[in-house]
C-alpha positions, 0 to 999 in steps of 0.5 A, a space after each residue: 690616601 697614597 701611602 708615604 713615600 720613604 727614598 733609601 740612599 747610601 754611601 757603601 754602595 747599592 749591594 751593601 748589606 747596610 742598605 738592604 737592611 734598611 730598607 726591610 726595615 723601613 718597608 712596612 712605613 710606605 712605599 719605597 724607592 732606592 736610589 744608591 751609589 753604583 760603588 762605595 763612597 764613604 768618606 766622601 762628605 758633601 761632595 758633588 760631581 762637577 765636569 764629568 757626566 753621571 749616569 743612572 741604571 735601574 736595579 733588578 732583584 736586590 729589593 724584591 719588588 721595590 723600585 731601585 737605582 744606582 748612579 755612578 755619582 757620589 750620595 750627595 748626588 744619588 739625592 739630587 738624581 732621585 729629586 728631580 730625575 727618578 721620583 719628580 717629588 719630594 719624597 715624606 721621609 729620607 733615610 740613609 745607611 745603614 752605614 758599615 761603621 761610626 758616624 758619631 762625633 767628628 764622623 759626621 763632618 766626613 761621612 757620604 751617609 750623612 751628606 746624603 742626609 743633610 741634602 736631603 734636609 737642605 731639600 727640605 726632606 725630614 732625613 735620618 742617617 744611621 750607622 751601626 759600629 761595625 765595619 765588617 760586611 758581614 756585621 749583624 743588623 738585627 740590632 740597628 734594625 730595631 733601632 730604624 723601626 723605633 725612630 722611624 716609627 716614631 717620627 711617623 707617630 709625630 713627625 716634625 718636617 724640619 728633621 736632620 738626625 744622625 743616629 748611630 748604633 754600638 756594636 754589641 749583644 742585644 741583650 746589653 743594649 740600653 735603648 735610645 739616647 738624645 745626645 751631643 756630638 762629642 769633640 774629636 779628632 782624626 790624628 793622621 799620618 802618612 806612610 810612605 811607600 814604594 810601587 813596584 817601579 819605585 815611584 812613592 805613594 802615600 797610604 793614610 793611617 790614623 787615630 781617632 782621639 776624643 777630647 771630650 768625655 761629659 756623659 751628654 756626647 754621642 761617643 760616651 753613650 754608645 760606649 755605655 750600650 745606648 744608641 745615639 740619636 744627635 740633632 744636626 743642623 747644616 746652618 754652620 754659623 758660629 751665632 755664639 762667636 758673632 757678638 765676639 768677632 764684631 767687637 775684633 773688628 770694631 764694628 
C-alpha cells in the first residue's frame, strides 16, 4: 500500500521556522508535499485572491527531499493550489503551522494558520492547525514538535475523517509541561486602538495597537489551560449557525 499523503501549509510564510518544524515532524507518517505562502500572511483569515493572478514556483532545498511550493496567494489559496493544481487529489491529512504565536480563543477567527485548516476540512481534508506561543523567529519548537507527533500520531492510530482541531502550545520549559487538554474556546476579545502618526511628508497614517482581554475564566477554555502548562486541542467547526438561537429568532419574527 502507497504511504499516506500529509499537505504541510502555513501562514509565515515557506522559510519560517514553524513550518520546517512541522514538517520534521510529521515526515515519518508518509509522504510529504509542502505548499506554503511566498511571504508572510498572518492575520489574513479566510481571505482569497480575487481580480489578480497567482503565481506558483517549485522550492529547492528548504525540506531535504520533500517536494515544495510557494505561491504568492493567501494560505486559504496555497490549499486551494495544492488540491487542484500541484497534488491533483485529496490529500490523508493536512497540518497547518507551526504558527509564530497563539491562535487560542478569538485568535482562531483572524488566524491564515487556521483558515488553511479549515479549507482544507471544507474540502473534506481531516486538518489540524498548530501554533506554539511564541512570536519570536528564533522560538524553540522542540516542545510543539512532541505536541504534532502525539496527535498526529494518534489521529493515524484512530483517524476520524470529519477532523478540524486547533491545537495550541504554552511557551514554557519541557519540564513544566502538563500534556494535552480537550477544551473550549474561551471568549475574548481584541481591544484596539489606532495611533496616529505623520510620514515624512506629513500626510497621516494609522498603526493599529491592542489588548487582548479574556472575559471568560471557567478552567474548560483553551486560554486557561495553556496558562496552567497544558497544550490545547479545541474541536472547530466552519458550520457558523447559532442552532441555540434559532427557536429564539422564530419566536421574534413570529414565524
Amino acid at each position: 500500500m502507497s504511504r499516506p499523503l500529509i499537505l504541510v501549509t502555513n501562514d509565515d510564510g515557506v522559510t519560517a521556522s514553524g513550518i520546517r518544524n512541522l514538517v520534521e515532524a510529521v515526515e515519518s507518517f508518509g509522504d510529504v508535499v509542502i505548499v506554503a505562502p511566498d511571504k508572510a500572511q498572518s492575520g489574513m483569515g479566510h481571505a482569497v485572491t480575487i481580480g489578480f493572478p497567482l503565481r506558483i514556483q517549485e522550492v529547492t532545498g528548504l525540506f531535504g527531499s520533500h517536494k515544495a511550493w510557494q505561491t504568492s496567494g493567501t494560505p486559504v489559496d496555497c490549499v486551494k493550489l495544492a488540491v487542484d493544481k500541484i497534488l491533483h487529489r485529496k490529500p490523508d491529512l493536512l497540518v497547518s503551522g507551526i504558527n509564530h504565536g497563539s491562535n487560542a480563543s478569538i485568535n482562531v477567527i483572524y488566524s491564515g494558520t487556521m483558515s488553511a485548516a479549515v479549507e482544507g476540512a471544507i474540502e473534506g481534508i481531516p486538518s489540524i492547525g498548530f501554533s506554539l506561543c511564541d512570536y519570536s523567529p528564533y522560538a524553540d519548537f522542540s516542545l510543539a514538535k512532541e505536541v504534532v507527533k502525539e496527535v498526529v500520531g494518534a489521529w493515524f492510530k484512530k483517524p476520524q475523517h470529519e477532523l478540524l482541531l486547533n491545537v495550541n502550545i504554552p511557551k514554557i520549559e519541557r519540564a513544566e509541561y502538563r500534556g494535552l487538554k480537550v477544551c473550549r474556546q474561551a471568549h475574548s476579545k481584541w481591544s484596539e486602538n489606532f495611533d496616529e502618526r505623520k510620514d515624512p511628508n506629513g500626510r497621516p497614517y494609522f498603526w493599529m495597537k491592542g489588548e487582548f482581554i479574556v472575559m471568560d475564566q471557567s478552567e474548560d477554555t483553551d486560554d486557561a489551560a495553556l496558562k496552567q502548562g497544558f497544550a490545547t486541542v479545541v474541536p472547530v467547526q466552519f458550520d457558523m449557525t447559532a442552532h441555540h438561537k434559532k427557536a429564539a429568532i422564530a419566536d421574534m419574527l413570529q414565524l
